[in-house]
MDAnalysis code that builds the backbone (N, CA, C; Angstrom):
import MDAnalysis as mda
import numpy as np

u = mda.Universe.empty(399, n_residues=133, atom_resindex=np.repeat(np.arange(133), 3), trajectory=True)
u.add_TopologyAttr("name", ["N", "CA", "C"] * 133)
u.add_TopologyAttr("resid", np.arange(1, 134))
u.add_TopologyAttr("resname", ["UNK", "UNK", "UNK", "UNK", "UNK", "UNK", "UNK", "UNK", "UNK", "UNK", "UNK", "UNK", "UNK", "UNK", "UNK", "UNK", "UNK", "UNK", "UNK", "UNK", "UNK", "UNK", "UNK", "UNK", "UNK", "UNK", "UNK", "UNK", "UNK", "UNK", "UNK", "UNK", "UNK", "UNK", "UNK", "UNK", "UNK", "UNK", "UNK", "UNK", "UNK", "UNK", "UNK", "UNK", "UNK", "UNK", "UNK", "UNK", "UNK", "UNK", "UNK", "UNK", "UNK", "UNK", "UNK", "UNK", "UNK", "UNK", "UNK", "UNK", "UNK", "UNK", "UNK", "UNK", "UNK", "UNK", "UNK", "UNK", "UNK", "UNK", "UNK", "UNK", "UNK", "UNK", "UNK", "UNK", "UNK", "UNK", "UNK", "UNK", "UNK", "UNK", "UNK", "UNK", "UNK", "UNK", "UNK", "UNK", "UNK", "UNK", "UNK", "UNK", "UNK", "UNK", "UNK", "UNK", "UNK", "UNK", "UNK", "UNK", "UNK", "UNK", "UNK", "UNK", "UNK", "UNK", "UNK", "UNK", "UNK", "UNK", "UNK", "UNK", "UNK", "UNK", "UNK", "UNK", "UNK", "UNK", "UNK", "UNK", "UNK", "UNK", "UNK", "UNK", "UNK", "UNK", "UNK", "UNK", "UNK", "UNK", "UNK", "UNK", "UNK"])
u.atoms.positions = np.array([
    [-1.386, -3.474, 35.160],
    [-2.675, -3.006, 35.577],
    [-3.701, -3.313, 34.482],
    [-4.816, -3.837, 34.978],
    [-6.067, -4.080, 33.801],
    [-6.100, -2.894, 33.003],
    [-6.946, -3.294, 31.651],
    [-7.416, -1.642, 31.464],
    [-9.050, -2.019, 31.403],
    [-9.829, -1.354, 31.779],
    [-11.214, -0.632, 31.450],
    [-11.173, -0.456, 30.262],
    [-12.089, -1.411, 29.883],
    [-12.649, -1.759, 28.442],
    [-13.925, -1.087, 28.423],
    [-14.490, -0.193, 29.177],
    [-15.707, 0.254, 28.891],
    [-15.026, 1.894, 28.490],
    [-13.704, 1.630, 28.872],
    [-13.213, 3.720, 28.780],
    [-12.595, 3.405, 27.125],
    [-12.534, 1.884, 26.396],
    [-11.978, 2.111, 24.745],
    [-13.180, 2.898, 24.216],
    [-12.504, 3.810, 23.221],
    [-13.394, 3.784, 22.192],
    [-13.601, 2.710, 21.005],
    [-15.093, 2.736, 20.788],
    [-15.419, 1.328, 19.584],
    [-16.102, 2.260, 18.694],
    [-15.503, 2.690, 17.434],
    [-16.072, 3.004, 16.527],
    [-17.118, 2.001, 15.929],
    [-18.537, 2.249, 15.805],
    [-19.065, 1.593, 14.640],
    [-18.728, 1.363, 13.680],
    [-18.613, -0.063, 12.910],
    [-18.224, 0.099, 11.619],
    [-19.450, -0.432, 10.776],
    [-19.921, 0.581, 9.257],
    [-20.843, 0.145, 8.765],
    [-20.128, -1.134, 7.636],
    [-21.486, -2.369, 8.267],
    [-21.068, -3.598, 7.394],
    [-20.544, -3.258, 5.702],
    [-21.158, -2.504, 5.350],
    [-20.739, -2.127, 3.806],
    [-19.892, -0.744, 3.607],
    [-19.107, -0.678, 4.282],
    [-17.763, 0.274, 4.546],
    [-17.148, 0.824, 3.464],
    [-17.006, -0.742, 2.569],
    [-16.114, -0.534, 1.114],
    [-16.696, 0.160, -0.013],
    [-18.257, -0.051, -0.070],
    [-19.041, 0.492, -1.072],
    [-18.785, 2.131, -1.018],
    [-18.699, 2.744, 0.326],
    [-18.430, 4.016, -0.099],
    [-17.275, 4.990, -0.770],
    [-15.964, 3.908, -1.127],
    [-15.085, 4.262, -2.011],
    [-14.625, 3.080, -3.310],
    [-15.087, 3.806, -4.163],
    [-14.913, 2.723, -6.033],
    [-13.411, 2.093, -5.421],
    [-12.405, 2.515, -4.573],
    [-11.120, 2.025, -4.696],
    [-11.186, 0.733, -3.954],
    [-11.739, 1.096, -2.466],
    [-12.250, 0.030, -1.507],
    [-12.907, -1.056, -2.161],
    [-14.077, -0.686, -3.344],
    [-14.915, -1.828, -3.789],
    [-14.330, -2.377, -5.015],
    [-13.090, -2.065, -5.288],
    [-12.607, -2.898, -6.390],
    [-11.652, -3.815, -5.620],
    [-10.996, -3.444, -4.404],
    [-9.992, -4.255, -3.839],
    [-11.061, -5.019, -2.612],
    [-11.743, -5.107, -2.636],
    [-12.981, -6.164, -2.138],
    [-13.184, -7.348, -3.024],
    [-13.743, -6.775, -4.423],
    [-13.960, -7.648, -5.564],
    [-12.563, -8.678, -5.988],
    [-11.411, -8.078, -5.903],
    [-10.178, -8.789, -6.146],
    [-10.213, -9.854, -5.313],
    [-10.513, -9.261, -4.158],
    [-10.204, -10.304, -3.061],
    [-11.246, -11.772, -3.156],
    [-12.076, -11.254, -3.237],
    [-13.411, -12.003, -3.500],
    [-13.346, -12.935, -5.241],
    [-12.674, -12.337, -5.769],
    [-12.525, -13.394, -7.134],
    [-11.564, -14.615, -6.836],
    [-10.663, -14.700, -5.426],
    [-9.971, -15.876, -5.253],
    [-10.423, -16.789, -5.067],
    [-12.118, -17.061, -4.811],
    [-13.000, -17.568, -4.544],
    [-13.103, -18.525, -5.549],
    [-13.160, -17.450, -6.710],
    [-13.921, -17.967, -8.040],
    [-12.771, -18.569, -8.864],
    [-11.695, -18.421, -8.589],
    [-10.702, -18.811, -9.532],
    [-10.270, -20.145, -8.786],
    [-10.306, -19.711, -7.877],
    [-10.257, -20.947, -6.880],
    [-11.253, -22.902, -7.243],
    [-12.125, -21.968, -7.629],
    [-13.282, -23.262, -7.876],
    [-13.018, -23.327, -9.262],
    [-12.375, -22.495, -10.356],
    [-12.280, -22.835, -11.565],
    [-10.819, -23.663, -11.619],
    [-10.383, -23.730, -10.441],
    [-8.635, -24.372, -10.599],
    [-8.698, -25.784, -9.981],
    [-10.331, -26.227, -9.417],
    [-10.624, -27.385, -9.365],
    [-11.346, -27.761, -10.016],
    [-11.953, -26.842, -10.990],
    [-13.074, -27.634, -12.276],
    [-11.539, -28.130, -12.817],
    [-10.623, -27.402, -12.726],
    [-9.261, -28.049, -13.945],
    [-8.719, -29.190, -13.750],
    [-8.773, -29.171, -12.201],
    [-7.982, -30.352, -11.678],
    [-8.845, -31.848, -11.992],
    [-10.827, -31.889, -11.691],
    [-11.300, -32.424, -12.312],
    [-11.199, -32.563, -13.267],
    [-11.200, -31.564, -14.249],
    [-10.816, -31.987, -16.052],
    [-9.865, -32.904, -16.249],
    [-8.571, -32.634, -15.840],
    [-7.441, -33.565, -15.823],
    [-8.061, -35.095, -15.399],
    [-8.248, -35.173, -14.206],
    [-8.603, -36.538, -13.979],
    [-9.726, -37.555, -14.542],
    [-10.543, -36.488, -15.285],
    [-11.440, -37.066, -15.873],
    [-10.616, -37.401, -17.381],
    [-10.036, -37.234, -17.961],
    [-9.012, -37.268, -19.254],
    [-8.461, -38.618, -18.736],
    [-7.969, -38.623, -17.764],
    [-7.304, -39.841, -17.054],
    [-7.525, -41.013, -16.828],
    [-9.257, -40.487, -16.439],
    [-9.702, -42.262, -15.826],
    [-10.307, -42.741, -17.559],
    [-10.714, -42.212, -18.499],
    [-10.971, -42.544, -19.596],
    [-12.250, -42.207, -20.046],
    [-12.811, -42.210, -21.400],
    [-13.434, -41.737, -22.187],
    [-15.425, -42.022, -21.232],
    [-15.094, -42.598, -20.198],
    [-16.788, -42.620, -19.610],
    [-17.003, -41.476, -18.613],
    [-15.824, -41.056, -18.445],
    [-15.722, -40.361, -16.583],
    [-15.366, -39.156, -17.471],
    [-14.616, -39.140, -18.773],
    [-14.503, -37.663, -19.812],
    [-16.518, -37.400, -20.025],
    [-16.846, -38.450, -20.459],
    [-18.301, -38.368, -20.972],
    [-19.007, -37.911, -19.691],
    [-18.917, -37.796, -18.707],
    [-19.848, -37.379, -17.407],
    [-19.409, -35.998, -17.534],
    [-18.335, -36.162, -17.184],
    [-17.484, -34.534, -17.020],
    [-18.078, -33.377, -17.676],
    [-17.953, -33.632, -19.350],
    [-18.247, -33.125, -19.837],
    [-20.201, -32.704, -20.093],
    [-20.933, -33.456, -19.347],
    [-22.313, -33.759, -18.764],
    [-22.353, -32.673, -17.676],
    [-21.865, -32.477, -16.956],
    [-21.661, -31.880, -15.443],
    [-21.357, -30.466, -16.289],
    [-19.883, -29.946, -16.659],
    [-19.866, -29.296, -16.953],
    [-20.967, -28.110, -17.928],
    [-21.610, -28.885, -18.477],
    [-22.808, -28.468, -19.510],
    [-24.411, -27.913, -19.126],
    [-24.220, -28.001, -17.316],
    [-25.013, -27.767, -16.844],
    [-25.137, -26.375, -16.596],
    [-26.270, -25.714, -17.095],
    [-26.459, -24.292, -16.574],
    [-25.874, -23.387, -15.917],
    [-26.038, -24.089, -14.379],
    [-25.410, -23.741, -13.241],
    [-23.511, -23.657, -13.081],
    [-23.126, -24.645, -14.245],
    [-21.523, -24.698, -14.110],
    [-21.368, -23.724, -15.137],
    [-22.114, -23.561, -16.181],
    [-21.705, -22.195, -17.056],
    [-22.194, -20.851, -16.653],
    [-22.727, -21.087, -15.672],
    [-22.979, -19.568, -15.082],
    [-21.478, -19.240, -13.801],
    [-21.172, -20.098, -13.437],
    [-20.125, -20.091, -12.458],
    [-18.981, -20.113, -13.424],
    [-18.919, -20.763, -14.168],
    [-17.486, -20.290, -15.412],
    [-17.640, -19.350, -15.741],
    [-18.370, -18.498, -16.424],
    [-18.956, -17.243, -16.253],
    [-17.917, -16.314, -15.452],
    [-19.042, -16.196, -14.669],
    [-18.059, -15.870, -12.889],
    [-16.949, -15.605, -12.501],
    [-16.593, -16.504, -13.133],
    [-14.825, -16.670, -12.358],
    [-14.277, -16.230, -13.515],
    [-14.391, -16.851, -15.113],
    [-14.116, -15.735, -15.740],
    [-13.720, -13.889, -15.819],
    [-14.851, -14.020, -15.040],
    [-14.980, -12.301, -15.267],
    [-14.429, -11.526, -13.948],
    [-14.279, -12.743, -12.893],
    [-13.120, -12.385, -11.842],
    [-12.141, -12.381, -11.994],
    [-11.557, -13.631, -12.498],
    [-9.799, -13.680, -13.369],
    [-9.547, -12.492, -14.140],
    [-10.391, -12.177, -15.183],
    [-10.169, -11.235, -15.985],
    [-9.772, -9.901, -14.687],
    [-11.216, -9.445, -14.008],
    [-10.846, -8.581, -13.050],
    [-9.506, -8.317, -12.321],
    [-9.140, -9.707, -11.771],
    [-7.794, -9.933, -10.871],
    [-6.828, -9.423, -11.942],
    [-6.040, -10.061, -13.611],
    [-5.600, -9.556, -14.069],
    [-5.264, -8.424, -14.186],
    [-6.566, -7.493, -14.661],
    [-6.662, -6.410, -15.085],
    [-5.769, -5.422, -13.657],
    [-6.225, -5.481, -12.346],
    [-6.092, -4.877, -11.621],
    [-4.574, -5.354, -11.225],
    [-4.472, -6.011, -11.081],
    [-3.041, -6.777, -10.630],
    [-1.938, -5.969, -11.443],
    [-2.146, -6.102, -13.156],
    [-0.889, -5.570, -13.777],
    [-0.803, -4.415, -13.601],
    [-1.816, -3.593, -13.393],
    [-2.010, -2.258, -13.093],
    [-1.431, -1.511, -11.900],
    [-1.464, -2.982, -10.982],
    [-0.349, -2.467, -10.030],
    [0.880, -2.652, -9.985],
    [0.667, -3.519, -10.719],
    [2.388, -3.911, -11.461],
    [3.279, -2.276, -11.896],
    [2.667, -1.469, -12.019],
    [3.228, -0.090, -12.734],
    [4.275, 0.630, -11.362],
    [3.067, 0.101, -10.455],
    [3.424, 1.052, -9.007],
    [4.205, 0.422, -8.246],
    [4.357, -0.777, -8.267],
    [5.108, -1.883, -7.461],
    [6.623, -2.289, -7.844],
    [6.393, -2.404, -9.427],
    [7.411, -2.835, -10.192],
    [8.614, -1.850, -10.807],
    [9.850, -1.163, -9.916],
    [10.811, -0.974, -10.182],
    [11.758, -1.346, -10.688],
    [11.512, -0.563, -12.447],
    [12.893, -1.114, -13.243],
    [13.456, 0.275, -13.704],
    [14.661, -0.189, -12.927],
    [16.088, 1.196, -13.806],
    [16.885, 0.323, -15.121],
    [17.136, 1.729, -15.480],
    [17.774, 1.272, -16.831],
    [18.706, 2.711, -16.869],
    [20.304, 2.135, -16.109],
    [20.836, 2.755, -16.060],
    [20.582, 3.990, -15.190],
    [20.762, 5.247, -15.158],
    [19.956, 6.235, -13.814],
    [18.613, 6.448, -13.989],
    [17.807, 5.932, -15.460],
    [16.398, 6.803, -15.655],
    [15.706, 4.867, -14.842],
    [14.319, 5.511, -14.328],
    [13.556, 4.352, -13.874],
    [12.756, 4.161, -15.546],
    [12.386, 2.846, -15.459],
    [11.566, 2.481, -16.962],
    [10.118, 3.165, -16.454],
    [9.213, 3.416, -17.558],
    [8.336, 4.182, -16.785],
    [7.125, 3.120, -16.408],
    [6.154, 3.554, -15.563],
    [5.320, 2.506, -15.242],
    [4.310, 2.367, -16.324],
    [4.529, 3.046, -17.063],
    [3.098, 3.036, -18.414],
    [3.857, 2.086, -19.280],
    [5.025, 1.640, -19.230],
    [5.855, 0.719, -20.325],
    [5.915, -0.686, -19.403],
    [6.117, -0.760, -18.212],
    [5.911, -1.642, -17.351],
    [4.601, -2.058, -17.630],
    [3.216, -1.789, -17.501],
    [2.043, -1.722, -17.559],
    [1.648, -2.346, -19.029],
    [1.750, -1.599, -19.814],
    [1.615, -2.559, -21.309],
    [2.746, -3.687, -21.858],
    [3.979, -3.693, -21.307],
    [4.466, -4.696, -21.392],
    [3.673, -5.925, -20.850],
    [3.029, -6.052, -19.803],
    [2.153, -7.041, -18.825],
    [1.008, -7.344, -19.681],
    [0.188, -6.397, -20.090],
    [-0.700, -6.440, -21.243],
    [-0.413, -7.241, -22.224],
    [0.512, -6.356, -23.083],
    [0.984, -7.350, -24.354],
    [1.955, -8.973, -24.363],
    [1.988, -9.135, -22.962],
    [2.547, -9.963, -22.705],
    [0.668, -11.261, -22.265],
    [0.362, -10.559, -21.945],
    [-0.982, -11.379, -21.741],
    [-1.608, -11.090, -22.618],
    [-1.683, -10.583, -23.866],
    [-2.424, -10.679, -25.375],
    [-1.565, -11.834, -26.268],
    [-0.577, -12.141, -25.767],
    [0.331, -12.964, -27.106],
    [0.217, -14.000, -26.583],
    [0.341, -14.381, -25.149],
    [-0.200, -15.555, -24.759],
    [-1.540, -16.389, -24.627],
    [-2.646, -15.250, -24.795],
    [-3.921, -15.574, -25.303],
    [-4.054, -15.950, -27.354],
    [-3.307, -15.378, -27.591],
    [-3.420, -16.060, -29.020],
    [-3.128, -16.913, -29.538],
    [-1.483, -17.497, -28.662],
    [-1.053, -18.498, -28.716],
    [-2.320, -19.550, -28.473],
    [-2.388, -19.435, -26.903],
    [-3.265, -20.523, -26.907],
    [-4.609, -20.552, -27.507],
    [-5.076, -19.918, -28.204],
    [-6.450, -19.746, -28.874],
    [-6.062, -20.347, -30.227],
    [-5.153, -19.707, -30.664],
    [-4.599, -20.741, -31.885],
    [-4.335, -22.253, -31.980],
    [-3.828, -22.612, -30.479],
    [-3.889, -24.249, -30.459],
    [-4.919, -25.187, -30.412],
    [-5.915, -24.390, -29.736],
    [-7.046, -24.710, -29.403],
    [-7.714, -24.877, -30.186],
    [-8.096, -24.017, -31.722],
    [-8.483, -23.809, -33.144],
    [-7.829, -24.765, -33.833],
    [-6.946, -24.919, -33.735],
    [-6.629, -25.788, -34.565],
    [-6.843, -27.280, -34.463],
    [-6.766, -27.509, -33.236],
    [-7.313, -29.048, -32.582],
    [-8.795, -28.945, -32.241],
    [-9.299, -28.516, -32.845],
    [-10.839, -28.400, -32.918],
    [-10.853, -28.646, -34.181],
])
C-alpha cells in the first residue's frame, strides 16, 4: 500500500544545526579539513614531480608556491591537519582498547603515547630538514 507523504512528519532542519553544540562544530571542522589536507597532498604530489622534471619546472614550482594565495592555503590546511591530529588521537583514548593482562591500559597513556609519538617524529624530521638547509 502507498504511504501518504503529506501524513510524514518533516522536521525543519536549521542549515547551521552544528553551531549549536562546540562537539557538533568540531566534528564538522574535522570533516571539513579533508578538504584542506587533501589539496596539501597534491601541492606534494606536485612538489615531487616538479623535483623530477628538473631544476626549471623546480624554479616555477617554487614561484607558484610563493604566492600569497598558496601561503595562505598552506596556512589552512596546516591548521586543519594539526586540528584532525589533535582530535583524532584524542579519540584514539576512547576507541583504542589495550589490556595488559586483566587491567585495560588507561586511555590517558594511550592518548600521550600518540602525542609523544607525534612530537619525536616532528623533531626527527625538523632536524633533517635543518640540517640540509
Amino acid at each position: 500500500m502507498p504511504v501518504d507523504r503529506s501524513k510524514l512528519l518533516h522536521r525543519k532542519q536549521n542549515p547551521t544545526w552544528y553551531l549549536e553544540n562546540h562537539r557538533y562544530s568540531i566534528f564538522m571542522l574535522r570533516e571539513m579539513s579533508a578538504v584542506f589536507v587533501a589539496l596539501a597532498a597534491v601541492a606534494t604530489i606536485m612538489m615531487v614531480l616538479a623535483v623530477k622534471a628538473g631544476p626549471a619546472e623546480w624554479e616555477r614550482f617554487l614561484g607558484l608556491m610563493a604566492h600569497p594565495g598558496m601561503l595562505a592555503l598552506s596556512g589552512v590546511a596546516l591548521a586543519f591537519a594539526i586540528l584532525h591530529s589533535v582530535t583524532w588521537f584524542l579519540l584514539a583514548g576512547k576507541v583504542l582498547v589495550i589490556r595488559k593482562g586483566e587491567m585495560k591500559v588507561p586511555a590517558e597513556a594511550i592518548i600521550g603515547g600518540h602525542f609523544a609519538g607525534w612530537l619525536a617524529v616532528s623533531v626527527v624530521i625538523a632536524v633533517l630538514v635543518l640540517r640540509v638547509l
